[in-house]
C-alpha positions as CSV (number, residue, x, y, z in Angstrom):
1,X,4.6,-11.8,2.5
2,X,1.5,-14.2,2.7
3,X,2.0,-15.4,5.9
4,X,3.3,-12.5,7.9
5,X,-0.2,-11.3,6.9
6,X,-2.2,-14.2,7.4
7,X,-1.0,-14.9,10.7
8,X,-1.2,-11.9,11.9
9,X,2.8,-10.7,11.9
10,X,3.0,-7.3,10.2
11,X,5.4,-4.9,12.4
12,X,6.2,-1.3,12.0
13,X,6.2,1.5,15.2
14,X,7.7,5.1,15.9
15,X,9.1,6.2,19.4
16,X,8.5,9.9,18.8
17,X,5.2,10.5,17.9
18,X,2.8,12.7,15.1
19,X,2.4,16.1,16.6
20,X,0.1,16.5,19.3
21,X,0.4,12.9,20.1
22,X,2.2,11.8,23.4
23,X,4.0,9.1,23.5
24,X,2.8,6.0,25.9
25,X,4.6,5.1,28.8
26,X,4.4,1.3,29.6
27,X,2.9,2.0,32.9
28,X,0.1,4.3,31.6
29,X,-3.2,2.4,31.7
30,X,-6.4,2.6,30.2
31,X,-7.4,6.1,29.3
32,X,-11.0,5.4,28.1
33,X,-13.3,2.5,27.7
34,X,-14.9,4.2,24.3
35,X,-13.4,3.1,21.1
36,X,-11.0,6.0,19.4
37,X,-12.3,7.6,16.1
38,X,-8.6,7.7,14.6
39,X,-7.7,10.6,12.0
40,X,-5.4,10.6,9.2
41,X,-2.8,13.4,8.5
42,X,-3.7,15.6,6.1
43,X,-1.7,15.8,2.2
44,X,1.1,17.6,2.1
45,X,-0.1,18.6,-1.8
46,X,-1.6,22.3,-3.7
47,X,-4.5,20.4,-4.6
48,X,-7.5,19.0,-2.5
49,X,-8.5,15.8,-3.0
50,X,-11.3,14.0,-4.7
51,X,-12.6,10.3,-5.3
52,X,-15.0,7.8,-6.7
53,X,-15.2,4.1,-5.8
54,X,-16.2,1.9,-8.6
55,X,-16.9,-2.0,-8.6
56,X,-15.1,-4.2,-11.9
57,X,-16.0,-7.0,-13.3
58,X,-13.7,-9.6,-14.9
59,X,-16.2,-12.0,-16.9
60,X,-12.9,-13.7,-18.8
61,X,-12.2,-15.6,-15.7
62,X,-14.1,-17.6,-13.3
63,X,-13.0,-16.0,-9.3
64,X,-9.7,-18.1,-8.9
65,X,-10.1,-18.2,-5.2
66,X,-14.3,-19.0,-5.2
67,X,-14.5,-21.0,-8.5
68,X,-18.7,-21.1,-8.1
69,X,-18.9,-17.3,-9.2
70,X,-18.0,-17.4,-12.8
71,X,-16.7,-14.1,-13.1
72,X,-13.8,-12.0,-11.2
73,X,-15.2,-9.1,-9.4
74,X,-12.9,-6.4,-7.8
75,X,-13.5,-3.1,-5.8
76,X,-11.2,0.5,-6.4
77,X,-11.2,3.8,-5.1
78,X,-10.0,6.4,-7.4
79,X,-8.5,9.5,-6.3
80,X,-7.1,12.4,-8.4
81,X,-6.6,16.6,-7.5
82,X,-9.6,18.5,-7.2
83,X,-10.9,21.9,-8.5
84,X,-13.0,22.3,-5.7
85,X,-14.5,20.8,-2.8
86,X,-17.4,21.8,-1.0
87,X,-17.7,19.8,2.7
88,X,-21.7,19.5,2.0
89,X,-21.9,18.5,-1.3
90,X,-18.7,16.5,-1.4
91,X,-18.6,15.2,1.8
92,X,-14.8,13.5,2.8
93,X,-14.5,9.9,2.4
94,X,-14.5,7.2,4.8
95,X,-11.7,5.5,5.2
96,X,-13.5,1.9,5.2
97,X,-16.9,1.1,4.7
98,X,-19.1,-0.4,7.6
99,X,-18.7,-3.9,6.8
100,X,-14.9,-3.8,5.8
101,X,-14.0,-1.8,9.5
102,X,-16.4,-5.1,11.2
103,X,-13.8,-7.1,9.3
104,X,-10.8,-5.5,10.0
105,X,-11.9,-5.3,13.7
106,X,-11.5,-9.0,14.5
107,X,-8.8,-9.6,12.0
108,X,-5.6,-7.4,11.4
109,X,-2.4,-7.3,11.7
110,X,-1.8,-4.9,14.5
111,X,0.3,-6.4,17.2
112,X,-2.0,-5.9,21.1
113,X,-4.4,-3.3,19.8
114,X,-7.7,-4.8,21.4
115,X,-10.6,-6.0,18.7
116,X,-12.7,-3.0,20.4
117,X,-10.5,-0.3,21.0
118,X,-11.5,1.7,17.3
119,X,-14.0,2.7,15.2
120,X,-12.9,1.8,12.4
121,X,-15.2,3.2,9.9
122,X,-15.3,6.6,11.9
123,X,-11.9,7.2,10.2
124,X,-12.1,9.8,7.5
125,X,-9.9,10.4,4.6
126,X,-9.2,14.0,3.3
127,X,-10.6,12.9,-0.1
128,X,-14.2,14.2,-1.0
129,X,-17.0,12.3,-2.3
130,X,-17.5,13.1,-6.7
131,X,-15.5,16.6,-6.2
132,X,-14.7,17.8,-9.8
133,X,-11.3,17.5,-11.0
134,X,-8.7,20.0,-11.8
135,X,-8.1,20.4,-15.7
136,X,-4.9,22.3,-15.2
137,X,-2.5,19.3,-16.2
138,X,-4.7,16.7,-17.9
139,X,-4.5,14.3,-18.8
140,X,-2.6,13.1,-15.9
141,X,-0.6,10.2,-14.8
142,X,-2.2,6.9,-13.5
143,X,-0.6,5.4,-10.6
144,X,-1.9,2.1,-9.0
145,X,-1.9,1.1,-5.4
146,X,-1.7,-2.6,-4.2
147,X,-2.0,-3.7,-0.4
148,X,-0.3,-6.2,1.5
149,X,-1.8,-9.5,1.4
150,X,-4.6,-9.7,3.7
151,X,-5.2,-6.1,3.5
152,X,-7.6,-3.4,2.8
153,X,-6.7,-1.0,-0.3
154,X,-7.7,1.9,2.4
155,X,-4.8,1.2,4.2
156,X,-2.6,2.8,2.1
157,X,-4.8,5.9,2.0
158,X,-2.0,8.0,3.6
159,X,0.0,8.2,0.7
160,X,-2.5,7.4,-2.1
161,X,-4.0,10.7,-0.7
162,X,-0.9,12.5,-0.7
163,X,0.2,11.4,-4.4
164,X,-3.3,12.9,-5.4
165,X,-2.6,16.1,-3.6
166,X,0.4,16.4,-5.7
167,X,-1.4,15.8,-9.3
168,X,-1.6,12.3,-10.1
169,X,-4.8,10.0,-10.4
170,X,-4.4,7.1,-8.2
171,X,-6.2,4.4,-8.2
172,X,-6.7,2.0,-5.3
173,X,-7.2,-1.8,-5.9
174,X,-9.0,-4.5,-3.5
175,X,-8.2,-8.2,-4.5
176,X,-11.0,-9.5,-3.3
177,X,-11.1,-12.7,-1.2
178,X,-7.2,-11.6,0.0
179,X,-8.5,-8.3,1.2
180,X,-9.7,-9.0,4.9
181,X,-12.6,-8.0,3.2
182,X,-14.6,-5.9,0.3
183,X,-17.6,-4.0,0.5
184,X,-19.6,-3.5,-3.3
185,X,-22.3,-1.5,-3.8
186,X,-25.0,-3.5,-2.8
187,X,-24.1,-3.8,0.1
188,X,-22.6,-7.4,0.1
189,X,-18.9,-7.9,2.2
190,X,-16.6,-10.6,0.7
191,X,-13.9,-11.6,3.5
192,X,-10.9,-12.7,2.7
193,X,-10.2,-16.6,2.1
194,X,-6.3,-16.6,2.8
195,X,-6.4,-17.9,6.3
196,X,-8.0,-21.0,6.0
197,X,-5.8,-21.5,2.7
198,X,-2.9,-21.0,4.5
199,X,-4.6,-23.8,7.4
200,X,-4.8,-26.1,4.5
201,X,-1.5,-26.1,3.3
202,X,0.4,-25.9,6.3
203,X,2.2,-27.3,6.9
204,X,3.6,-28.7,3.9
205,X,6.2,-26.6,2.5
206,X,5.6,-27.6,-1.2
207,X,2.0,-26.9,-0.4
208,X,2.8,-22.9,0.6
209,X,4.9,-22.3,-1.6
210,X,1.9,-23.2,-4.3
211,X,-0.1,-21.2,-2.5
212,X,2.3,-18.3,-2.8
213,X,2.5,-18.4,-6.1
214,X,-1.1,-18.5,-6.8
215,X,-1.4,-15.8,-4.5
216,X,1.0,-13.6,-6.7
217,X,-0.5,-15.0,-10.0
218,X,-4.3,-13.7,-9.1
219,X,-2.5,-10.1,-7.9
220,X,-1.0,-9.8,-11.0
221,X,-3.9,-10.5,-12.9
222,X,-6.0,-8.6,-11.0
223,X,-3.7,-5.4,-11.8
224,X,-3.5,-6.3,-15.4
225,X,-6.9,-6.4,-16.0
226,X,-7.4,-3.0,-14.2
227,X,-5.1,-1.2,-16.5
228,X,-7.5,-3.0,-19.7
229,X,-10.7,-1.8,-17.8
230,X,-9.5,1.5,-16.1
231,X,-10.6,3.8,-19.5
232,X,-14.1,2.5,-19.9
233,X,-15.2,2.0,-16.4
234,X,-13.9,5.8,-15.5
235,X,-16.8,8.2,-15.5
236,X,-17.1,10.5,-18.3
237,X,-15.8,13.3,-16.5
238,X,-12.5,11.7,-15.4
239,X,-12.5,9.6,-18.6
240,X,-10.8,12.4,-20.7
241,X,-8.3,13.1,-18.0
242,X,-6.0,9.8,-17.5
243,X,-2.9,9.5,-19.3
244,X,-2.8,5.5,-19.9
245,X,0.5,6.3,-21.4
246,X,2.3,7.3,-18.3
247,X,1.3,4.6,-16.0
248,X,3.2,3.7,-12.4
249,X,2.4,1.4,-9.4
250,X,3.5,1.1,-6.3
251,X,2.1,-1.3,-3.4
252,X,3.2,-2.3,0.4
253,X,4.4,-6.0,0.9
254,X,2.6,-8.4,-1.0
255,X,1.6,-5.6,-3.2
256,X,5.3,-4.0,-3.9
257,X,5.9,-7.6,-5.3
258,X,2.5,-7.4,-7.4
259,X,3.5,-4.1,-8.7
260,X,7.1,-5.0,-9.8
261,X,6.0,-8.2,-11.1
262,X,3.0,-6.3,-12.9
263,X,6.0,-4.4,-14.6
264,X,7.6,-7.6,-15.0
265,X,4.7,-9.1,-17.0
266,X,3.4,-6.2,-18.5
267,X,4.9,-2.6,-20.7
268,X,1.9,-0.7,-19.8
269,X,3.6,0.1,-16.9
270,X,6.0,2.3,-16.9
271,X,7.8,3.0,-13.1
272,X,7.2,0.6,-10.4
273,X,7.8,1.0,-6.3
274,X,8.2,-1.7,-4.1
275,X,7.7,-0.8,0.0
276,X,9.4,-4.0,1.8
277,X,8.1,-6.4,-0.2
278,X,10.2,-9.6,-0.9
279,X,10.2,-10.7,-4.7
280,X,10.4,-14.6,-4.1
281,X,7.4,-17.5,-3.0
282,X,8.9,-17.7,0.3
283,X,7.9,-17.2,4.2
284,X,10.3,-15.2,5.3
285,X,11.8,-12.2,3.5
286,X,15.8,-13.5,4.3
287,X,15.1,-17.6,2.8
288,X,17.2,-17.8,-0.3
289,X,15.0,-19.6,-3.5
290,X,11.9,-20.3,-5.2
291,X,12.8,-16.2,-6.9
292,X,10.0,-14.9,-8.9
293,X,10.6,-14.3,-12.5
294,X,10.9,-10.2,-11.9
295,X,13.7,-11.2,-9.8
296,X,15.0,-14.0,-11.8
297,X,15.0,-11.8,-14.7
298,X,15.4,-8.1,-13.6
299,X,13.6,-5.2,-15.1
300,X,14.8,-2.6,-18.0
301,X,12.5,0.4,-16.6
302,X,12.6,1.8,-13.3
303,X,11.8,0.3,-9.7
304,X,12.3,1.7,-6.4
305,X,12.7,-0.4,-3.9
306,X,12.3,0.9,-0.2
307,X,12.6,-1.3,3.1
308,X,12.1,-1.4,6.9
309,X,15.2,-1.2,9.0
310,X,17.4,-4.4,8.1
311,X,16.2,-4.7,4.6
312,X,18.4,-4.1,1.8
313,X,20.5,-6.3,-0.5
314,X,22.4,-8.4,1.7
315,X,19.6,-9.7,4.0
316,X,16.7,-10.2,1.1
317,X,17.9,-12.6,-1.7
318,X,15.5,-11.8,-3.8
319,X,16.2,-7.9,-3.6
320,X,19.8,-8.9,-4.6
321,X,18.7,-10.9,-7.3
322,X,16.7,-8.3,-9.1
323,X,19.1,-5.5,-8.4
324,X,22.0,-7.7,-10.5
325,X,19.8,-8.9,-13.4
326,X,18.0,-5.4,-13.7
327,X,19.4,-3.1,-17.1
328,X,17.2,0.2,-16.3
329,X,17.0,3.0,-13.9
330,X,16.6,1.7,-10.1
331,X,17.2,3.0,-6.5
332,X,16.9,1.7,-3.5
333,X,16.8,3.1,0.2
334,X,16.0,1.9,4.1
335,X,14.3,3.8,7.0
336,X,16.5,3.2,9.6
337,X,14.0,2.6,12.5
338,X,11.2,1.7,10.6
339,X,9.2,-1.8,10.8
340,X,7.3,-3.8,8.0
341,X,3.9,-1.7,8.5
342,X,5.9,1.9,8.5
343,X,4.9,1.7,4.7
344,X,0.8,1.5,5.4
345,X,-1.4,3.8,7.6
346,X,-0.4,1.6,10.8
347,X,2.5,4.5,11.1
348,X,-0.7,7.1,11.8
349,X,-2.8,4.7,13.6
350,X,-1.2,3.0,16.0
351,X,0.7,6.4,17.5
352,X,-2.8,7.4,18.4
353,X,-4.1,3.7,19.7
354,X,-1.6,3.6,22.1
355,X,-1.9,7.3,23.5
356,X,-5.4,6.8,23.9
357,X,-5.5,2.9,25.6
358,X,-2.3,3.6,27.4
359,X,-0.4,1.3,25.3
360,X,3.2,0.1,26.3
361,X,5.6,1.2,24.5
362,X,7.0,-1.9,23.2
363,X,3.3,-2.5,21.3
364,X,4.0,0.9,19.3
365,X,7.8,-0.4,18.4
366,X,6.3,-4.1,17.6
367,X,4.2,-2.4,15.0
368,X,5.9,0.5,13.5
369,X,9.5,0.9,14.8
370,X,11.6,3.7,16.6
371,X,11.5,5.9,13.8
372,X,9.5,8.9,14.7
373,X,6.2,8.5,12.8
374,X,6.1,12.3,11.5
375,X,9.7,11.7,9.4
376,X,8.7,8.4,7.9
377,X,5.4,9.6,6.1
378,X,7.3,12.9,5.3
379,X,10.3,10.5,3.9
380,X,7.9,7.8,2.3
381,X,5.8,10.8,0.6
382,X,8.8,12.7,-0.8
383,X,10.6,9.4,-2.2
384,X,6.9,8.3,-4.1
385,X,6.3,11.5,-5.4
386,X,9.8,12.2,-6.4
387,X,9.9,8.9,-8.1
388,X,6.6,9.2,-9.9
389,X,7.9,12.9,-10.6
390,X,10.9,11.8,-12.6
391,X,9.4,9.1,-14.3
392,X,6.2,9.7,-15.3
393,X,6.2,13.5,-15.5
394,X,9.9,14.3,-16.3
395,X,10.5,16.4,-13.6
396,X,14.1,16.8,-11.9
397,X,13.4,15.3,-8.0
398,X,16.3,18.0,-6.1
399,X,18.5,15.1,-5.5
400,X,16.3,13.4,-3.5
401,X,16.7,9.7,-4.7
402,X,20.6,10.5,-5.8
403,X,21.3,10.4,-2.1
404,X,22.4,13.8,-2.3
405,X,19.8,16.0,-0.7
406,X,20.4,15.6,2.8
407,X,16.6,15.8,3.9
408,X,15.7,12.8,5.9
409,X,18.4,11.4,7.9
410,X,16.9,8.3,8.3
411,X,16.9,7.0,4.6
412,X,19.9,4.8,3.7
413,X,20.5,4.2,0.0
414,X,21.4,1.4,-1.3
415,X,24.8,0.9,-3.1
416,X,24.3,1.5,-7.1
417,X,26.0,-1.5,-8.6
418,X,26.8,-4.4,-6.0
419,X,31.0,-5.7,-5.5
């Protein structure tokens, strides 16, 4: 979790590439010295995309991770299905903001990708700037995102985007001073803390793990206090069309755990999805112990949990744990091929990296796997939207998450009740 992040360690890779793209060869050098302006696939959804970003403020709590500012300030980007969008008036997104893609630059966790080989805030989403939304279904579901520790909420835009596309208002949280950094309106950049945290409590066990769990504790609160803000701090247009009665989340890593444990902690939310994210204040997914209390105590609504290749419920304790002290609805599933960062926009990004720096292969598999990159986002958006489907709309998902349908052969489900 933390410190797969914070050092740096995230993985996921795909030997067949996104269309157009051609794989690297590991003798292919350098194909140009100018850094790539990456692009994003587009949603697979009826609807185009809009968003808003909007800056909260906390002022019950004093920021746990700076204690001189006395108040709790957080960044999200809200995206929900458009009527219309006009490319002049509602220009598309970027996917970070100047001072958040400086950040990133010098400190991510993409295995031999050069500090200087992208643009990183040349990247544009498919969601436009304060495009009006479509009425057709409101109010609509609320979905929250959470990224892994150490990273920026835009790097789940992939399938934040997608959800969207499909009908649902999603909402993208920053946790600010974990993020490798923020960007508010006036122009101000926060960068993330957890590093030198991590430097101080190394490396004393005892020490970590307290630094896990404070970690986890300021997520959670961070998410909580998002769903008491969320209605007030929405513009008035938007206001009218969130249903804060049909509320999911879902995150990557350190953010599946913040989501099932926001479930955990709190009935506002209603279905919860966890991408490779282990449930206990430990360093390495597969180390037995120190369980969280959503683990410890299992959940009585429903949780998806979804892993990289090797992940299931005999190699992640605390996966195991949940599963046999959970009472409601739950599924579970592996990409066979996929790596840690499959479940972020790494499985887009890195294809393209490679093909333009001449790569070796073995950097593309270090970071996103062997499973080609165009079935895993098709697989990852289809198992999110036919969760959030089911759950917070009531509507039948084919089969998909029964293991019956027969779609994507990579995705292995895990057994319903364990021996």
């Amino acid at each position: 979790m933390l410190t797969r992040r914070a050092a740096l360690l995230s993985a996921v890779a795909a030997a067949t590439l996104l269309p157009g793209i051609t794989a690297p060869t590991a003798s292919a050098g350098p194909r140009t010295t100018g850094p790539l302006k990456p692009v994003l696939p587009p949603p697979s959804g009826p609807y185009p995309v809009g968003t808003i970003s909007l800056r909260l403020v906390d002022r019950t709590r004093t920021d746990p991770w700076v204690p001189s500012r006395p108040y709790r300030e957080l960044m999200i980007s809200v995206r929900y299905p458009a009527r219309t969008v006009d490319g002049h008036q509602h220009p598309t997104a970027p996917q970070m903001l100047p001072g958040e893609a400086a950040a990133f630059a010098a400190l991510n966790s993409f295995t031999g990708v050069p500090a200087d080989a992208v643009d990183w805030s040349a990247t544009r989403t498919h969601a436009h700037e304060g495009a009006p939304i479509d009425r057709g279904e409101c109010p609509r579901p609320v979905i929250c995102y959470s990224p892994g520790a150490g990273d920026p909420r835009s790097l789940g835009t992939t399938l934040c985007d997608d959800l969207a596309s499909r009908g649902h208002v999603v909402v993208m949280l920053d946790h600010t001073y974990d993020a490798v950094a923020v960007q508010f309106p006036d122009g101000r950049v926060e960068k993330t803390v957890l590093p030198a945290e991590y430097d101080k409590a190394s490396p004393d066990e005892g020490r970590i793990t307290a630094l896990l769990r404070k970690t986890m504790a300021v997520r959670v609160a961070d998410a909580r206090f998002l769903l008491d803000a969320l209605p007030g701090a929405l513009p008035a247009e938007l206001r009218g069309a969130v249903d804060m009665d049909r509320v999911g989340m879902f995150g990557q890593s350190a953010g599946g755990f913040t989501a099932l444990q926001a479930m955990h902690d709190d009935p506002r939310v209603a279905a919860a999805a966890d991408l490779d994210g282990v449930l206990a204040h430990v360093q390495n997914d597969s180390t037995p112990g120190n369980l969280s209390t959503v683990a410890a105590d299992g959940l009585d609504r429903p949780f998806l949990l979804m892993g990289m290749d090797g992940n299931d419920l005999d190699s992640v304790p605390s996966w195991n744990a949940l599963w046999r002290h959970s009472r409601g609805w739950h599924r579970g599933l592996t990409l066979r091929g996929a790596q840690h960062a499959s479940y972020t926009d790494a499985e887009a990004l890195i294809p393209q990296i490679a093909h333009r720096f001449g790569l070796p292969r073995k950097t593309v598999v270090e970071n996103i796997g062997t499973i080609p990159p165009g079935h895993a986002i098709s697989a990852e958006r289809a198992c999110l939207a036919a969760f959030f489907d089911r759950w917070l709309r009531g509507r039948d998902d084919d089969g998909l998450l029964d293991g019956t349908s027969g779609r994507y052969p990579e995705m292995r489900m895990f057994p319903r009740r364990l021996a």
